[in-house]
NULO-699519 format. One record per residue: residue number from 1; residue in one letter; x, y, z of N, C-alpha, C, O, CB in turn. Coordinates in steps of 0.001 Angstrom, whole numbers. Last residue first. Glycine has a CB too. Layout:
// NULO-699519
<n=NUM | res=a | n_X=X | n_Y=Y | n_Z=Z | ca_X=X | ca_Y=Y | ca_Z=Z | c_X=X | c_Y=Y | c_Z=Z | o_X=X | o_Y=Y | o_Z=Z | cb_X=X | cb_Y=Y | cb_Z=Z>
...
//
This chain:
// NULO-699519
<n=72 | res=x | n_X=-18823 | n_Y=20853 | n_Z=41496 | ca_X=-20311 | ca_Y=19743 | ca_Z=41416 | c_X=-20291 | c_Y=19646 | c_Z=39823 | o_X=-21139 | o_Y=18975 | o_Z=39234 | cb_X=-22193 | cb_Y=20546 | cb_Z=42135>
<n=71 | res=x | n_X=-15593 | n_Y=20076 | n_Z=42602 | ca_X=-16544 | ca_Y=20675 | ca_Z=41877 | c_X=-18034 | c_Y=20317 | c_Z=41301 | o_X=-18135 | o_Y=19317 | o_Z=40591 | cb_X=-15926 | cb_Y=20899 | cb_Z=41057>
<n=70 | res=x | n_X=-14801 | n_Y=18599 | n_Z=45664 | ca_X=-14795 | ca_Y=18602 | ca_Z=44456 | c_X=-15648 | c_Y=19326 | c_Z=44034 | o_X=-16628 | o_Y=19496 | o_Z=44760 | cb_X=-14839 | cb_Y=17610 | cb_Z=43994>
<n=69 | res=x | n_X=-12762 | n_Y=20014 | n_Z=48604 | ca_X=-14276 | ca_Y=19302 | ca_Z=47835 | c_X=-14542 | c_Y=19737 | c_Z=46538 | o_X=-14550 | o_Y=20921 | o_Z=46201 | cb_X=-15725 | cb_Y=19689 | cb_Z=48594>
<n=68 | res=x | n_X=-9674 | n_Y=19267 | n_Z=50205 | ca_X=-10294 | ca_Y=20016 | ca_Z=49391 | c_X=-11873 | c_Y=19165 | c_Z=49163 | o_X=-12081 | o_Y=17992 | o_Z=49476 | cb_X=-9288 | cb_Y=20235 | cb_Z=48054>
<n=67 | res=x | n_X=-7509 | n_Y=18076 | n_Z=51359 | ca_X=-9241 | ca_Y=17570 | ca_Z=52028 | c_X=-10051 | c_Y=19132 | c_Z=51412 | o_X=-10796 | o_Y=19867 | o_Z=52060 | cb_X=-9360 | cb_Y=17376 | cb_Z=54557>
<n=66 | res=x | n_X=-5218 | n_Y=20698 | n_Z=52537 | ca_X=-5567 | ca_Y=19292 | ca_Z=51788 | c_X=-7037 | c_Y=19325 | c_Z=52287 | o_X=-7617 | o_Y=20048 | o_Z=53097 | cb_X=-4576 | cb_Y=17732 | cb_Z=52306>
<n=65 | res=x | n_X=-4315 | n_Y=23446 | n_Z=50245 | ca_X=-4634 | ca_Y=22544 | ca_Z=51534 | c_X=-5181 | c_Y=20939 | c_Z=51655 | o_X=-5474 | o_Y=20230 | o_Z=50692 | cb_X=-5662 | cb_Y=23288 | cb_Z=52190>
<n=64 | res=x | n_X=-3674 | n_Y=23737 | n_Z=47881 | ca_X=-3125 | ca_Y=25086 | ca_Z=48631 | c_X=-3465 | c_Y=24550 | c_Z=50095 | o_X=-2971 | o_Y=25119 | o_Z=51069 | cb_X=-4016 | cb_Y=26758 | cb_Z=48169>
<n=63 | res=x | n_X=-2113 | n_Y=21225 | n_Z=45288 | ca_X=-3404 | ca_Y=21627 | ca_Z=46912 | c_X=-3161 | c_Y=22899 | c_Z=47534 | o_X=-1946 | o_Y=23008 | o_Z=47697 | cb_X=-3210 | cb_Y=20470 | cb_Z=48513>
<n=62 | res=x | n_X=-770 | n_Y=22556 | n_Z=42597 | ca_X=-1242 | ca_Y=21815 | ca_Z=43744 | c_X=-1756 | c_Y=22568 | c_Z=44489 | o_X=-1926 | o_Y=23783 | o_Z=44588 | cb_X=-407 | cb_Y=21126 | cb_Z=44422>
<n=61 | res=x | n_X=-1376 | n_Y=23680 | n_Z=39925 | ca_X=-1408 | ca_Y=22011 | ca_Z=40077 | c_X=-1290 | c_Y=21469 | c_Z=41721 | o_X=-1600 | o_Y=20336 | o_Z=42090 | cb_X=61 | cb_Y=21314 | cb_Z=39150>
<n=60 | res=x | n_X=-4754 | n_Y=25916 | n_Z=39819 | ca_X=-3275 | ca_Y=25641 | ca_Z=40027 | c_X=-3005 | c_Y=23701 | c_Z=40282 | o_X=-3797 | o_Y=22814 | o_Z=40601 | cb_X=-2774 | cb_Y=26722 | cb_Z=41637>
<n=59 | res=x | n_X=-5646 | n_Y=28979 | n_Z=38308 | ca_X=-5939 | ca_Y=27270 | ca_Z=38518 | c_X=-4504 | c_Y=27316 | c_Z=39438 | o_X=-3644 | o_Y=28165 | o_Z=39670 | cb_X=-5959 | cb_Y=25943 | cb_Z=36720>
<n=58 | res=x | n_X=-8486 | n_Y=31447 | n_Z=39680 | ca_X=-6740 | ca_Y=30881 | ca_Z=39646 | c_X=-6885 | c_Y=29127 | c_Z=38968 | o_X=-7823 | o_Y=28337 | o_Z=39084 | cb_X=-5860 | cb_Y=30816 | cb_Z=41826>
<n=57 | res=x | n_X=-11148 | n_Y=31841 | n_Z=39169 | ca_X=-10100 | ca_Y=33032 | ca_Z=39031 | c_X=-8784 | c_Y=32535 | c_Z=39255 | o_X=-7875 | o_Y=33317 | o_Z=38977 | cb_X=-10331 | cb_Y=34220 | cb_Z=40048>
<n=56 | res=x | n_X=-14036 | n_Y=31085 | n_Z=37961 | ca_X=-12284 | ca_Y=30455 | ca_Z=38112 | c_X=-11743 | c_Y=31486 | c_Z=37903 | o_X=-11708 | o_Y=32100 | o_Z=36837 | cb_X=-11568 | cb_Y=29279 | cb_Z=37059>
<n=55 | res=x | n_X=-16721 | n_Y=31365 | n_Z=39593 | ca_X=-16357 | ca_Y=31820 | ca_Z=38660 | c_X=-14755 | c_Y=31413 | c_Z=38829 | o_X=-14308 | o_Y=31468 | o_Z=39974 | cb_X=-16839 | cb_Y=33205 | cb_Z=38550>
<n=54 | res=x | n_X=-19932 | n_Y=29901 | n_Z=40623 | ca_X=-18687 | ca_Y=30025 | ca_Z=40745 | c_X=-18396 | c_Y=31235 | c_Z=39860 | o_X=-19262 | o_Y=31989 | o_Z=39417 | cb_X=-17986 | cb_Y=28779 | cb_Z=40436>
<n=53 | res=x | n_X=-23703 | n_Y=28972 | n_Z=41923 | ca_X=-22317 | ca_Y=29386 | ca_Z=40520 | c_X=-21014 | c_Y=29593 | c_Z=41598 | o_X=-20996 | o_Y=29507 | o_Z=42826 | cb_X=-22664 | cb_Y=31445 | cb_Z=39288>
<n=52 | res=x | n_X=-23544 | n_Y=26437 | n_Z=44903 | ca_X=-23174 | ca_Y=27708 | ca_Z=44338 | c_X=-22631 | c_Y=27928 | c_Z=43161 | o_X=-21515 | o_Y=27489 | o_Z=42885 | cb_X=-22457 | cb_Y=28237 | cb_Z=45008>
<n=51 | res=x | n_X=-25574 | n_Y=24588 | n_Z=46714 | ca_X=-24473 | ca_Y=24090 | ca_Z=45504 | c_X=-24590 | c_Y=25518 | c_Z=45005 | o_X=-25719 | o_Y=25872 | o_Z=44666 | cb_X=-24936 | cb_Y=22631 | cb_Z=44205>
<n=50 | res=x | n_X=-25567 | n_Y=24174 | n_Z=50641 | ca_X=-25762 | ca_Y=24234 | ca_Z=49485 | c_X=-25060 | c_Y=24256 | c_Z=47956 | o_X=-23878 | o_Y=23913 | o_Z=47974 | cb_X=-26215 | cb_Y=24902 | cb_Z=49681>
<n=49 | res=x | n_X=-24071 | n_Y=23958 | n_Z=52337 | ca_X=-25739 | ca_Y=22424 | ca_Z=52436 | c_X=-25805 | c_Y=23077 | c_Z=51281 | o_X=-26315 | o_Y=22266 | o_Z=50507 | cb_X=-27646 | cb_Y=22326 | cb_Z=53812>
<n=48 | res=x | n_X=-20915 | n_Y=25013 | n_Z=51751 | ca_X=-22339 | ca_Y=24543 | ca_Z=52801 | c_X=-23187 | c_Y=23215 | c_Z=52785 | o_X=-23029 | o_Y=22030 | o_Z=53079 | cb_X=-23507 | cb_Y=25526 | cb_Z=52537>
<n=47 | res=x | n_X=-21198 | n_Y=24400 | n_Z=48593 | ca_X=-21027 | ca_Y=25645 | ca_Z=49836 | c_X=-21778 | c_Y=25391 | c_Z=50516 | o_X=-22999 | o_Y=25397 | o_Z=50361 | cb_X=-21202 | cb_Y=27101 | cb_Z=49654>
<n=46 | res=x | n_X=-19608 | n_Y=23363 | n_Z=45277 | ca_X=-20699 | ca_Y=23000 | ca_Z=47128 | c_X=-20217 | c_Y=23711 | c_Z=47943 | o_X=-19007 | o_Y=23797 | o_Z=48154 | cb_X=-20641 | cb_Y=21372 | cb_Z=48088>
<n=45 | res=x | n_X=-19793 | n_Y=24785 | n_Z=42265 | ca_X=-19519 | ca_Y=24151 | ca_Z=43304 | c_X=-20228 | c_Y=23743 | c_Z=44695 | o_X=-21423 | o_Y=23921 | o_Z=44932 | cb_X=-18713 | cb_Y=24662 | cb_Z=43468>
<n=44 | res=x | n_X=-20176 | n_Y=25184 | n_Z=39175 | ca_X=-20957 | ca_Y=24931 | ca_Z=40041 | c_X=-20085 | c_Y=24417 | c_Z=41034 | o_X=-19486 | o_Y=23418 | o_Z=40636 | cb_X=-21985 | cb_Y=24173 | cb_Z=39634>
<n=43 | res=x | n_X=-18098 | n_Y=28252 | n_Z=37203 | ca_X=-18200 | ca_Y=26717 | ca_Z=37822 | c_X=-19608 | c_Y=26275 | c_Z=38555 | o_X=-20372 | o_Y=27239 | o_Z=38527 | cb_X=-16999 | cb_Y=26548 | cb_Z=39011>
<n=42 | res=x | n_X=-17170 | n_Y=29559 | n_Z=34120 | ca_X=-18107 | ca_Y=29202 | ca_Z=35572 | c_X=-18565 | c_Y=28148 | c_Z=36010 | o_X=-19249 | o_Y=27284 | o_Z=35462 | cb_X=-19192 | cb_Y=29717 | cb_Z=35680>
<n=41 | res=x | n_X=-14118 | n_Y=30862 | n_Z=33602 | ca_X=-14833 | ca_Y=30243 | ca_Z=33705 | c_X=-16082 | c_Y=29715 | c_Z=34877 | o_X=-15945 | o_Y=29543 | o_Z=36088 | cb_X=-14174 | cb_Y=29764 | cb_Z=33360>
<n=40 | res=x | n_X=-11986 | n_Y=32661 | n_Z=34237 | ca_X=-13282 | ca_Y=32781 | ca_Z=34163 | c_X=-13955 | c_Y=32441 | c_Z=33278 | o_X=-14410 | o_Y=33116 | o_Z=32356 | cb_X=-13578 | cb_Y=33671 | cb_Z=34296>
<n=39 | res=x | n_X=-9090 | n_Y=29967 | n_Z=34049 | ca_X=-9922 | ca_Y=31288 | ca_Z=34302 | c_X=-10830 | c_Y=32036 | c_Z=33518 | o_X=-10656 | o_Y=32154 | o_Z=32305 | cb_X=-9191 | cb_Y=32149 | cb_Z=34535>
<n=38 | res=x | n_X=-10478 | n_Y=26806 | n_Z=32823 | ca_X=-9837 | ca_Y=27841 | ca_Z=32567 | c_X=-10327 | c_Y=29351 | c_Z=33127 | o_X=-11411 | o_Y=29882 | o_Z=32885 | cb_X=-9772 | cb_Y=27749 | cb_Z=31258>
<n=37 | res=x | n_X=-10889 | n_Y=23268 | n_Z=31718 | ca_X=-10660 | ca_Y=24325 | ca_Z=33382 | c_X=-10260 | c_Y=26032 | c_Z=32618 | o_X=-9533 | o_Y=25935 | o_Z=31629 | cb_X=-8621 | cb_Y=23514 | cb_Z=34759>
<n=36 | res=x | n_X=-11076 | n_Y=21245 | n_Z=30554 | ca_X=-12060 | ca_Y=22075 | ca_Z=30223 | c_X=-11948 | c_Y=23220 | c_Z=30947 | o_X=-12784 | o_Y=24120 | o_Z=30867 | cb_X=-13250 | cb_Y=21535 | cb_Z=30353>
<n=35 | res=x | n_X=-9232 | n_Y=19012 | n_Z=31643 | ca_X=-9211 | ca_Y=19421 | ca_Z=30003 | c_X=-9892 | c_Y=20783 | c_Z=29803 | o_X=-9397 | o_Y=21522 | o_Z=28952 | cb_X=-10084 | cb_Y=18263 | cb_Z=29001>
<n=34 | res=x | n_X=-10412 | n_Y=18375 | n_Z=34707 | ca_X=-8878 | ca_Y=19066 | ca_Z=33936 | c_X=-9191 | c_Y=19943 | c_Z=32344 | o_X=-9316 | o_Y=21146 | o_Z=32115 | cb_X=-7591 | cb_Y=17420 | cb_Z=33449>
<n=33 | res=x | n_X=-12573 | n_Y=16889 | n_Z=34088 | ca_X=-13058 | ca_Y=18037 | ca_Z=34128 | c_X=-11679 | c_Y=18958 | c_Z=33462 | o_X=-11609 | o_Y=19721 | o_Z=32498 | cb_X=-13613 | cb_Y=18347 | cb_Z=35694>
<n=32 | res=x | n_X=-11856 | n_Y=14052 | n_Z=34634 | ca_X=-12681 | ca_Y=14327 | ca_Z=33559 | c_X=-12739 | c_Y=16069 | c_Z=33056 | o_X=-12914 | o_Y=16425 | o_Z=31890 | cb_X=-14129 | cb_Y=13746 | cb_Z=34049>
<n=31 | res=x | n_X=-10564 | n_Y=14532 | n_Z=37636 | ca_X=-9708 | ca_Y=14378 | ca_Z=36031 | c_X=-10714 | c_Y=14406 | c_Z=34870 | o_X=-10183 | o_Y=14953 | o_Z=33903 | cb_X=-8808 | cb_Y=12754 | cb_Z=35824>
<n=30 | res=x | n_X=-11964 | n_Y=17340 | n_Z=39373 | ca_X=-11465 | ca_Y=15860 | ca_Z=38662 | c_X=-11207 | c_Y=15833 | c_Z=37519 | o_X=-11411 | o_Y=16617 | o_Z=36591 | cb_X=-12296 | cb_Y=14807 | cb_Z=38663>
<n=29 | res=x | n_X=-10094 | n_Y=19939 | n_Z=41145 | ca_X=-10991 | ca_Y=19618 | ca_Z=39511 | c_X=-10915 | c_Y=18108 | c_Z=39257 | o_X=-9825 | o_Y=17633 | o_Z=38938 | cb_X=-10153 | cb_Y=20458 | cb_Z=37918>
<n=28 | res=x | n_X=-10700 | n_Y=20962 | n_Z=44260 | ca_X=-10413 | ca_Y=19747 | ca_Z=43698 | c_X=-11428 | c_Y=19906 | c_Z=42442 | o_X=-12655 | o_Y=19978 | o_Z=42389 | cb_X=-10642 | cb_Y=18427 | cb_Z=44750>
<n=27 | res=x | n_X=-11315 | n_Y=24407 | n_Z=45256 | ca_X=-11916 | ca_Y=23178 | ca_Z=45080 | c_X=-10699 | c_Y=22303 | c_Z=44163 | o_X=-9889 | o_Y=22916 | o_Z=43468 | cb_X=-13484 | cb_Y=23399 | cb_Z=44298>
<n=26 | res=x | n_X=-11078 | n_Y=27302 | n_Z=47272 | ca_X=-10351 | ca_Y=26463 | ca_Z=46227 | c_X=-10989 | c_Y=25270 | c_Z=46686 | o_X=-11234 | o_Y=24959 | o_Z=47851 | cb_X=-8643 | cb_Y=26438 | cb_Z=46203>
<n=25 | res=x | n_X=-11809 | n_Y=30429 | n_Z=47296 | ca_X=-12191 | ca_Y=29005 | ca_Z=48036 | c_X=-11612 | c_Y=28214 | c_Z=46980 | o_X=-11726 | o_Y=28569 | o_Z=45807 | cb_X=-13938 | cb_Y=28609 | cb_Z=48371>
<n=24 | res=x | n_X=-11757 | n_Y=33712 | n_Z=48393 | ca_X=-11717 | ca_Y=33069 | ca_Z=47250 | c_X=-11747 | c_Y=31730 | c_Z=47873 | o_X=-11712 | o_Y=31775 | o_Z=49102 | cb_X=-10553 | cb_Y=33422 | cb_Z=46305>
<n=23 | res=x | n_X=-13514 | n_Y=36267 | n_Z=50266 | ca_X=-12370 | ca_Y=35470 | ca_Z=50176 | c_X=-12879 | c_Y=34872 | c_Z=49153 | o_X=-14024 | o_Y=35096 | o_Z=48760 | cb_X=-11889 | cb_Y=34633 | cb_Z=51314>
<n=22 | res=x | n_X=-15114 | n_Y=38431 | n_Z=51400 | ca_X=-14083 | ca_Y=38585 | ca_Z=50256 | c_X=-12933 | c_Y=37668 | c_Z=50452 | o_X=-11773 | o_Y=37989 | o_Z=50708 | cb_X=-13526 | cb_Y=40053 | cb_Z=50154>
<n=21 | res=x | n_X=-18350 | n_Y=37787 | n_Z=51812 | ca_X=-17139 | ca_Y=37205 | ca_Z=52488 | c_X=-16515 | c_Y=37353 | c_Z=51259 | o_X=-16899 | o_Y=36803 | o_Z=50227 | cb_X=-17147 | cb_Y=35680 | cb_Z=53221>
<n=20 | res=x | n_X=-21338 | n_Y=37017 | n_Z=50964 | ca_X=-21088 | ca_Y=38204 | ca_Z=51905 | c_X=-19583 | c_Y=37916 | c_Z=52554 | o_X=-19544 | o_Y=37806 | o_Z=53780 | cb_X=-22367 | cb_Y=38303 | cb_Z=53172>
<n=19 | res=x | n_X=-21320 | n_Y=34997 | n_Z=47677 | ca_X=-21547 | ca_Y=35109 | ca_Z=48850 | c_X=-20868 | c_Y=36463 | c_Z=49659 | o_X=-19916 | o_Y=37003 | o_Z=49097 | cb_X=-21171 | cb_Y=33870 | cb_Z=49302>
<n=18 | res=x | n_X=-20858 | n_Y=33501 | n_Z=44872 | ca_X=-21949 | ca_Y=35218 | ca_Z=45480 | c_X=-22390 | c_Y=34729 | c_Z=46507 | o_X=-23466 | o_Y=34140 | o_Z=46605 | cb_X=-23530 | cb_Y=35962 | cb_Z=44517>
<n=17 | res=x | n_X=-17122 | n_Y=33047 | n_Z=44529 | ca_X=-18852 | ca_Y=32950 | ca_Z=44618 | c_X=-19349 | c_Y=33866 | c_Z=45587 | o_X=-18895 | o_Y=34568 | o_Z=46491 | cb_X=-19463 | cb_Y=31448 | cb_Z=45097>
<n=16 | res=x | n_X=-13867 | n_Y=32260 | n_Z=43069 | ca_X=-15163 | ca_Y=33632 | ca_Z=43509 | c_X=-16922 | c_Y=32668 | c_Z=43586 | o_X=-17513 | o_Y=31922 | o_Z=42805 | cb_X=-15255 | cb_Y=35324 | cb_Z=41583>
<n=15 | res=x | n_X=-11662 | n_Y=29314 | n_Z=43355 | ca_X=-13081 | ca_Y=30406 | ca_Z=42975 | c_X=-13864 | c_Y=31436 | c_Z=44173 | o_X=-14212 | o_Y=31413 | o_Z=45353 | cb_X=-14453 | cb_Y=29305 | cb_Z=42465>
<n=14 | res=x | n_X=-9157 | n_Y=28498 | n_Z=42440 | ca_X=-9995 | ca_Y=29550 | ca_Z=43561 | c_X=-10790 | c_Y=29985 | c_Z=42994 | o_X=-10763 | o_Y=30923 | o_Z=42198 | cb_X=-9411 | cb_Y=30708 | cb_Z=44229>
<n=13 | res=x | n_X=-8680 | n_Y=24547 | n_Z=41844 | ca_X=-9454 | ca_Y=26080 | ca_Z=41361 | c_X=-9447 | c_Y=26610 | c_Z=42400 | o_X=-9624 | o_Y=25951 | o_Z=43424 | cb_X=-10975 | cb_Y=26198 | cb_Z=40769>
<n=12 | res=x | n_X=-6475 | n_Y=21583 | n_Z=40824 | ca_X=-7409 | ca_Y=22844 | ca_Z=41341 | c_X=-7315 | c_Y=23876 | c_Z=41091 | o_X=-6434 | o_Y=24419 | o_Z=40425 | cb_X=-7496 | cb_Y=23109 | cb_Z=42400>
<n=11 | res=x | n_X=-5392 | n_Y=20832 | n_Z=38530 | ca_X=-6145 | ca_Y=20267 | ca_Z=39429 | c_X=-6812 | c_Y=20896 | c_Z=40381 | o_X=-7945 | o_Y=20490 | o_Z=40641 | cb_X=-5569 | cb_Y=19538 | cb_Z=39921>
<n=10 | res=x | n_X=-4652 | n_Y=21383 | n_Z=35121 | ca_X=-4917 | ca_Y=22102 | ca_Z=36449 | c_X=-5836 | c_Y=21414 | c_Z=37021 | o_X=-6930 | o_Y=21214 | o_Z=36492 | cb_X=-5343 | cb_Y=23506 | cb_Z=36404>
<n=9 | res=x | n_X=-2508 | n_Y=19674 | n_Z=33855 | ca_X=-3573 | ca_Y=20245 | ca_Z=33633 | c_X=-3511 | c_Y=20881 | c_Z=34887 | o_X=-2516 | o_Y=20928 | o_Z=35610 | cb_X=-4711 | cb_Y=19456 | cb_Z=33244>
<n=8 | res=x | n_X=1615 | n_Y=19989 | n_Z=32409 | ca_X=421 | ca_Y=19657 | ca_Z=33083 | c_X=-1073 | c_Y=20090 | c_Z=33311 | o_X=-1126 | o_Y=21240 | o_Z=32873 | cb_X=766 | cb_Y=19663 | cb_Z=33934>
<n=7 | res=x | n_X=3422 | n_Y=21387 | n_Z=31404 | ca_X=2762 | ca_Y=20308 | ca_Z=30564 | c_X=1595 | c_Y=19545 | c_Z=31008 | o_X=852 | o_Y=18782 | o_Z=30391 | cb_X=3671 | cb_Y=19365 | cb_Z=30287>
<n=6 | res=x | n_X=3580 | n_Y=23804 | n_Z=32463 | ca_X=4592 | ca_Y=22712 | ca_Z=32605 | c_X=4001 | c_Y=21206 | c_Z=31521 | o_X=4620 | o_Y=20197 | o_Z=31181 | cb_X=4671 | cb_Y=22315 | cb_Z=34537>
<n=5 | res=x | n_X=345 | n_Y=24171 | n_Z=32777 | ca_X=1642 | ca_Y=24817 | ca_Z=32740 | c_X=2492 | c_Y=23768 | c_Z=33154 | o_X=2215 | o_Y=22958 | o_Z=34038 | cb_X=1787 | cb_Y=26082 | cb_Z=33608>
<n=4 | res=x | n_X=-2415 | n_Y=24938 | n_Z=30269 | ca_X=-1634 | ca_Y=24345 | ca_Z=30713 | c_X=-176 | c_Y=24825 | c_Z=31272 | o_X=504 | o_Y=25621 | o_Z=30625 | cb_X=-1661 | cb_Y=23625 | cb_Z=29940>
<n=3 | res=x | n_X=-5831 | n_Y=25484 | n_Z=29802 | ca_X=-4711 | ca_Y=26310 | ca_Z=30315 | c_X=-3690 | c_Y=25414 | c_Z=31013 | o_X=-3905 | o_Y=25079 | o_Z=32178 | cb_X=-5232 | cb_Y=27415 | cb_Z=31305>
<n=2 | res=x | n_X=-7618 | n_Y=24666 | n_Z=26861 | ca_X=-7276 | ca_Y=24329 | ca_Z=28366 | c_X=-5325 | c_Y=25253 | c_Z=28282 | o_X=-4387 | o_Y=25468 | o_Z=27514 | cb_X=-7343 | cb_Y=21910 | cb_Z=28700>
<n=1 | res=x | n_X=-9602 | n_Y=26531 | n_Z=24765 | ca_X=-8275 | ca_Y=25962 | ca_Z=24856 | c_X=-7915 | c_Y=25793 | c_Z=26331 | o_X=-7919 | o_Y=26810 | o_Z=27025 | cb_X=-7235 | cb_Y=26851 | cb_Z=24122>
//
């Protein structure tokens, strides 16, 4: 069941990934994806040069910054 608030989907994510750094990273969900979003859930995202599991620990409807990168 997608996690909705206000009636709206969730456009972005903080995700956890297995990397040496206790911070969380927020990505851009495209609109195909919205419907399917929901904390912990596991994501593929881009880190670096490289493409990292995930895991969704927040959604939210807006940018916490801009020039976010989309979810792989």
């Amino acid at each position: 069941m997608p996690i909705e608030i206000a009636g709206t989907l969730p456009a972005y994510i903080s995700v956890a990934v297995p990397v040496a750094v206790d911070k969380l990273f927020s990505y851009y969900v495209p609109p195909e994806f919205q419907p399917f979003i929901q904390k912990g859930m596991r994501v593929t995202v881009p880190f670096g040069r490289r493409t990292l599991p995930g895991i969704v620990i927040e959604t939210m409807q807006q940018a916490p910054m801009p020039n976010l990168r989309t979810i792989a």
